[in-house]
C-alpha positions in Angstrom: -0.1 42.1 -33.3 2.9 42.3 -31.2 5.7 44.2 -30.9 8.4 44.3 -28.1 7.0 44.2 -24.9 3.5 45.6 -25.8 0.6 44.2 -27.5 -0.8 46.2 -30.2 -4.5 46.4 -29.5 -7.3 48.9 -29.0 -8.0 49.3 -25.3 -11.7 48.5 -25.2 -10.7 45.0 -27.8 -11.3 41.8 -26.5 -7.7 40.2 -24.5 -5.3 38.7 -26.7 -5.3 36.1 -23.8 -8.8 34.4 -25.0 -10.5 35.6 -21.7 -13.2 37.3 -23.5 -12.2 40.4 -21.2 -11.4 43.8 -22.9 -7.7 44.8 -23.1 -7.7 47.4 -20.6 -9.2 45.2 -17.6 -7.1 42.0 -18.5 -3.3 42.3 -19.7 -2.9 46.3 -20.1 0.0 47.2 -18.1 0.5 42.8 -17.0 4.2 43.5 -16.8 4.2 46.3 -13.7 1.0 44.2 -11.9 2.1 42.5 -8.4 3.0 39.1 -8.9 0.9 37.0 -7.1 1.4 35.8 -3.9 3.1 32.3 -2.7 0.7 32.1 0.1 -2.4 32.6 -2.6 -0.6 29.4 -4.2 -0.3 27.2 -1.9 -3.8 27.8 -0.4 -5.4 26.9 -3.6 -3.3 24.3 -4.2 -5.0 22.5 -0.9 -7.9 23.0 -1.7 -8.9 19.2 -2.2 -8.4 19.2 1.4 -10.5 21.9 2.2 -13.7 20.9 -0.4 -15.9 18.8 0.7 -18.6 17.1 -0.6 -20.7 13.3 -1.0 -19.7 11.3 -3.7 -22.4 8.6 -2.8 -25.1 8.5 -5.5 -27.8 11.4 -5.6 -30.4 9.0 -5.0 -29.1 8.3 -2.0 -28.0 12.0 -0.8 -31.4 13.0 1.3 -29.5 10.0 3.6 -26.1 11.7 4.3 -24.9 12.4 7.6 -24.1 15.7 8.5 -20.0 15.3 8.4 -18.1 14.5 5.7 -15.1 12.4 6.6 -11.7 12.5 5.4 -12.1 9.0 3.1 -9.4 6.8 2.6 -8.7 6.4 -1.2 -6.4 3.2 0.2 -7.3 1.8 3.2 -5.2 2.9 6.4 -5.8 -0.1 8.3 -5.8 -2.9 5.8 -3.5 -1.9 3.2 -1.0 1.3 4.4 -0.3 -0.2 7.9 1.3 -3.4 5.8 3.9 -1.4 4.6 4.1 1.9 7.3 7.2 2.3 9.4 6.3 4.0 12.6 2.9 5.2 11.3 5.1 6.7 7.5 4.7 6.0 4.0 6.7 7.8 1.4 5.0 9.9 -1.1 6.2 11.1 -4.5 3.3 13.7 -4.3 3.8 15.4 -1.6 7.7 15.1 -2.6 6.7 16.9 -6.1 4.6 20.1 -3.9 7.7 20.6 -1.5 9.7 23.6 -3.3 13.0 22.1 -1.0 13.1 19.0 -2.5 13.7 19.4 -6.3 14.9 16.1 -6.7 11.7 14.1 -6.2 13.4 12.1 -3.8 9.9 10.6 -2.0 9.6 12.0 1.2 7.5 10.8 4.4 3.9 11.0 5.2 1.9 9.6 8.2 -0.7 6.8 7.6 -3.4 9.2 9.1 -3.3 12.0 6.3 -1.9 9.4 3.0 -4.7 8.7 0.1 -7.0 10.8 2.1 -10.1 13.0 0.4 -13.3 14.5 1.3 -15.4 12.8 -0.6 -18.0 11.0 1.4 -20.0 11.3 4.3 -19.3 9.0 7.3 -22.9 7.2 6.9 -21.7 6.5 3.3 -17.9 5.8 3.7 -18.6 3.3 5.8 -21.9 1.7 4.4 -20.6 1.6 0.5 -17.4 0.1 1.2 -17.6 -2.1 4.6 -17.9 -5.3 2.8 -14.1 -5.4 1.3 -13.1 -2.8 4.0 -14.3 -5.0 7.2 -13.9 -8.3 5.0 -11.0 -10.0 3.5 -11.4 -9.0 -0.7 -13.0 -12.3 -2.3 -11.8 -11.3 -6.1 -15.8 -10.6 -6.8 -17.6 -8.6 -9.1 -19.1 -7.0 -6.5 -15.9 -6.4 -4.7 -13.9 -5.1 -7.6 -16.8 -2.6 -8.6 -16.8 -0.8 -5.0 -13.1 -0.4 -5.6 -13.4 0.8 -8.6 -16.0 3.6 -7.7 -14.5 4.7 -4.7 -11.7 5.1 -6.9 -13.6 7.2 -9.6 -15.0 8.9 -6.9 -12.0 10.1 -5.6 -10.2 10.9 -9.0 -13.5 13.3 -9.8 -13.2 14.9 -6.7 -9.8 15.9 -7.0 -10.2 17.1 -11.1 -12.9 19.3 -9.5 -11.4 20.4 -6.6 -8.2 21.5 -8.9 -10.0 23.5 -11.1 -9.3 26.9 -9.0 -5.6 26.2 -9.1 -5.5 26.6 -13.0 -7.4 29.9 -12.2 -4.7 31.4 -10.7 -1.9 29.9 -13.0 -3.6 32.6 -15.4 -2.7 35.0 -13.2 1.2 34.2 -12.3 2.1 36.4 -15.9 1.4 39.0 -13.3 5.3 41.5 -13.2 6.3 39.1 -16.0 7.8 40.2 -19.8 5.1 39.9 -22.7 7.3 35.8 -23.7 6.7 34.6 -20.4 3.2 36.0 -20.1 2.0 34.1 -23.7 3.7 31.0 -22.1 2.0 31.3 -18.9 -1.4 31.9 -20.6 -0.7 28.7 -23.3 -0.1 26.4 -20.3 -2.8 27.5 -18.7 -5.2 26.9 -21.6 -3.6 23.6 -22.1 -4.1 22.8 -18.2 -7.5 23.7 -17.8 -8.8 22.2 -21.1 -7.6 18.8 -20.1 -8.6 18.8 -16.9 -12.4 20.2 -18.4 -12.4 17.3 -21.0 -11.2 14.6 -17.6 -14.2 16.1 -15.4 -16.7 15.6 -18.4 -15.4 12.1 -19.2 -15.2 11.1 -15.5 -19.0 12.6 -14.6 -20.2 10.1 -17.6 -18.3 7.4 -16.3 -19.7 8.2 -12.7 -23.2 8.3 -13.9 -22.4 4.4 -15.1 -21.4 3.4 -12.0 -23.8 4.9 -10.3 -27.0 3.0 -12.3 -24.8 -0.3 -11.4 -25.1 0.6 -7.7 -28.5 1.4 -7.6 -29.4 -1.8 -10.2 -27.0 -4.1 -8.5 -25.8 -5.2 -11.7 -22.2 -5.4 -12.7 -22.0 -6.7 -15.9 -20.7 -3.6 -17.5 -17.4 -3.7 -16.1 -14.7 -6.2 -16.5 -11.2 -6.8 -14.5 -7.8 -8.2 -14.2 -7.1 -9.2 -11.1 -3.1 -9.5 -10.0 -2.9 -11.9 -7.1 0.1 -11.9 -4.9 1.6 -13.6 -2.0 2.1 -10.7 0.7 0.6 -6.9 0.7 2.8 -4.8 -2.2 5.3 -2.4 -1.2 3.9 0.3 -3.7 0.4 0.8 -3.0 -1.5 2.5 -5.7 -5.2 4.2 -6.2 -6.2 6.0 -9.8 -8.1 6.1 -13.3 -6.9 7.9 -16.2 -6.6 7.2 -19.9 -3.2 4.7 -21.3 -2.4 5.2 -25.0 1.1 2.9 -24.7 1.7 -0.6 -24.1 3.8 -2.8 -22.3 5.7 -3.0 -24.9 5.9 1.0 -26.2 3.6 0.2 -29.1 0.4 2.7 -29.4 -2.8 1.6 -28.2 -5.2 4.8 -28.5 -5.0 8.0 -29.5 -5.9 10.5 -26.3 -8.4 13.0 -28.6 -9.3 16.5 -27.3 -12.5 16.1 -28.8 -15.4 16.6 -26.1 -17.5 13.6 -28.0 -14.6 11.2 -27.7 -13.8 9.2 -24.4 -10.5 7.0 -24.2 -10.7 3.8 -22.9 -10.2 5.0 -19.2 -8.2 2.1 -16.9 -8.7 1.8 -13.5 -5.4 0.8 -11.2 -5.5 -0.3 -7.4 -3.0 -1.7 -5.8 -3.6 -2.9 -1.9 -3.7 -5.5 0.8 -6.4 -7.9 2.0 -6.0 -10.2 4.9 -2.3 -10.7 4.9 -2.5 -10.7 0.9 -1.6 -8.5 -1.6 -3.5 -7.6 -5.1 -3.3 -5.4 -8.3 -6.5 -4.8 -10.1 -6.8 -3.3 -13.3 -10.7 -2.1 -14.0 -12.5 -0.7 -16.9 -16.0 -0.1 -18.4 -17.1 -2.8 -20.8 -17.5 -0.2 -23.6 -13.6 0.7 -23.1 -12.3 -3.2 -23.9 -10.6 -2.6 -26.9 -7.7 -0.5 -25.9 -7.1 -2.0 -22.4 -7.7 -5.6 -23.5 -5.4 -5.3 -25.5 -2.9 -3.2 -22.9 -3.4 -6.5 -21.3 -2.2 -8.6 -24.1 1.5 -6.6 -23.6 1.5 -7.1 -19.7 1.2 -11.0 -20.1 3.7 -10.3 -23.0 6.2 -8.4 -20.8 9.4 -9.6 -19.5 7.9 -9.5 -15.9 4.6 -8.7 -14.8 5.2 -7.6 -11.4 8.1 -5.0 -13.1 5.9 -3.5 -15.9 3.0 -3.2 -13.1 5.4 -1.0 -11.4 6.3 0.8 -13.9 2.9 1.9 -14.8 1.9 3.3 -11.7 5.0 5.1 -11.0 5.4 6.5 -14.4 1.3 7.3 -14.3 -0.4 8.2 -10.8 0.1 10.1 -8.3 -1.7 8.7 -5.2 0.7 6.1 -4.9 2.8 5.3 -1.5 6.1 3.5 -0.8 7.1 0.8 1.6 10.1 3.0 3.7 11.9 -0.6 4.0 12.1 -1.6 0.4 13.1 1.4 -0.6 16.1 2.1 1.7 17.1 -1.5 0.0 16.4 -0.9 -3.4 20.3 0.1 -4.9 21.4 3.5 -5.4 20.5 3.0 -9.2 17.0 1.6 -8.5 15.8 4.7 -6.7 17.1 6.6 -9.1 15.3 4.8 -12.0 12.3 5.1 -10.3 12.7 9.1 -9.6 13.6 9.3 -12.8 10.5 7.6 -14.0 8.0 9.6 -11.9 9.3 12.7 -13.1 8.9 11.2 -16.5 5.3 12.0 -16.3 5.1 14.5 -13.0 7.2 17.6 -15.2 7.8 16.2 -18.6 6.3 14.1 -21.4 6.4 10.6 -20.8 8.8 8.1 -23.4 7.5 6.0 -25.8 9.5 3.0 -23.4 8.7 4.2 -20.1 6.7 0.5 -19.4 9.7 -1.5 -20.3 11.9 -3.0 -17.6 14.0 -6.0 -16.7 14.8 -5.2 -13.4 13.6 -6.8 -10.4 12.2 -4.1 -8.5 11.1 -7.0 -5.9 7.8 -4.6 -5.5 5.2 -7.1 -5.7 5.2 -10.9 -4.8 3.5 -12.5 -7.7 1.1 -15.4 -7.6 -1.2 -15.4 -10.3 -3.7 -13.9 -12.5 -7.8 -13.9 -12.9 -10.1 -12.4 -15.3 -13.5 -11.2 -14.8 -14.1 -10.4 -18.8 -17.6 -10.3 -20.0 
């Protein structure tokens, strides 16, 4: 079907591209269109600051206030105020969206705009999560499931709000040669048919939660909770699938089947009253793989470390303490570049959990379960 630069197809066919678009009003002539505009980009690509929307359950939306407030995935005043420097965290994301900075080197961001989302209404942001946001965090069910869902909330906000940025990765084959536009159109499929599957899996596990809140029953979930002596340096909010352990052995297979959920895991890492906590969360019905993800932490040279190493090598709403990272060694920072990136722009390795460095990132105390 092709040959050189041109694709040998009738001009009223269907797109080789899989649009379901005929030829002659998709990628007929691709290679002298316009390419698209860096400005088009980067306005799509903040658009999760620009959507807005309640993430409060539906039963409870004929309650909403009018304004939807810019929700704090992490909290500013408990938690990011610990470890800010003049009002500054450090941010691998926003490091990662800066075209100047190709290194990854984290860069600053105020207090004010870090973890930030507009996902709830004031009414709600305040009245779902007052009592561990205006209360020290008391290691309860209760406690753990509100972190938990406004953690879920935000995650599904942002897979949503996304969605238009893999729209327009379609169209950046526009002034490019036939190799670059089947590349850009095989990312794009690969992009947006993970982030389809995430939104599906994350609405079903949203519906869960949102039955708990309304029954006030909490049964279904079950957590680790990671105590520590004094707030943690990284700070860390997200829920995704985790098919390696501690120890770089497999745990689950991440299918692309529609019918078949991973075992999500749900990561926090904040401060409480002077104290600092890591909390690892997870639906009941997806035990199996994290349960035993567990059994490699407690395995692991050092529990603090291989924390660390998870949620730099796997989220991106995480943000740095400015003072332990100007002391971590030239080396350090480098690992830990290195180690976002691993997952940021690349596959990540088969060992990217194991570590016996001292990172020095959390302050660990001990450990509780809250297992069914």
């Amino acid at each position: 079907m092709l040959e050189g630069d041109r694709v040998k197809l009738g001009r009223n066919k269907l797109c080789w591209c899989g649009s379901n678009i005929k030829y002659k009003h998709c990628h007929l002539n691709r290679a002298q269109q316009t390419p698209l505009q860096s400005s088009v980009l980067h306005k799509e690509l903040n658009r999760f600051n620009t959507d807005k929307k309640c993430s409060a359950p539906s039963i409870l939306h004929d309650k909403c206030s009018k304004k939807i407030v810019k929700a704090h995935s992490i909290s500013k005043s408990s938690s990011l105020k610990e470890i800010a420097v003049d009002g500054h965290v450090l941010s691998f994301f926003m490091a990662q969206r800066s075209k100047s900075n190709t290194n990854l080197e984290p860069i600053k961001v105020g207090i004010n705009k870090a973890s930030i989302f507009n996902g709830f209404c004031g009414k709600h942001d305040k009245e779902l999560f007052s009592p561990f946001e205006d209360q020290p965090f008391d290691s309860s069910s209760y406690h753990c499931f509100l972190i938990m869902f406004r953690t879920l909330s935000r995650e599904l906000f942002i897979k949503e709000s996304v969605k238009g940025t893999f729209g327009l990765i379609k169209e950046m084959d526009r002034g490019k040669d036939l190799d670059q536009q089947k590349y850009i159109q095989e990312r794009y499929q690969y992009l947006n048919g993970n982030n389809d599957l995430t939104i599906s899996d994350l609405k079903y596990m949203k519906a869960s939660l949102d039955k708990m809140f309304i029954s006030k029953e909490y049964d279904n979930l079950e957590h680790l909770i990671i105590e520590l002596d004094s707030p943690p340096r990284v700070m860390a909010s997200a829920i995704g699938g985790v098919n390696l352990g501690f120890d770089g052995s497999l745990i689950q297979e991440i299918s692309q089947d529609p019918k078949c959920i991973p075992d999500y895991l749900c990561i926090n890492s904040f401060s409480s009253d002077g104290k600092g906590y890591i909390i690892l969360s997870w639906l009941t019905e997806h035990k199996i793989s994290n349960q035993q993800l567990i059994g490699t932490l407690m395995n692991s040279h050092s529990i603090p470390d291989s924390l660390l190493m998870l949620i730099i090598s796997r989220i991106e709403n995480v943000y740095i303490s400015p003072l332990w990272w100007d002391k971590l060694s030239n080396k350090n920072r480098l690992n830990l570049i290195e180690l976002y990136k691993s997952d940021a722009v690349q596959d990540t390795y088969n060992d990217a959990l194991i570590t016996t460095v001292d990172y020095g990132a959390f302050d660990y105390q001990c450990v509780k379960y809250l297992y069914n």
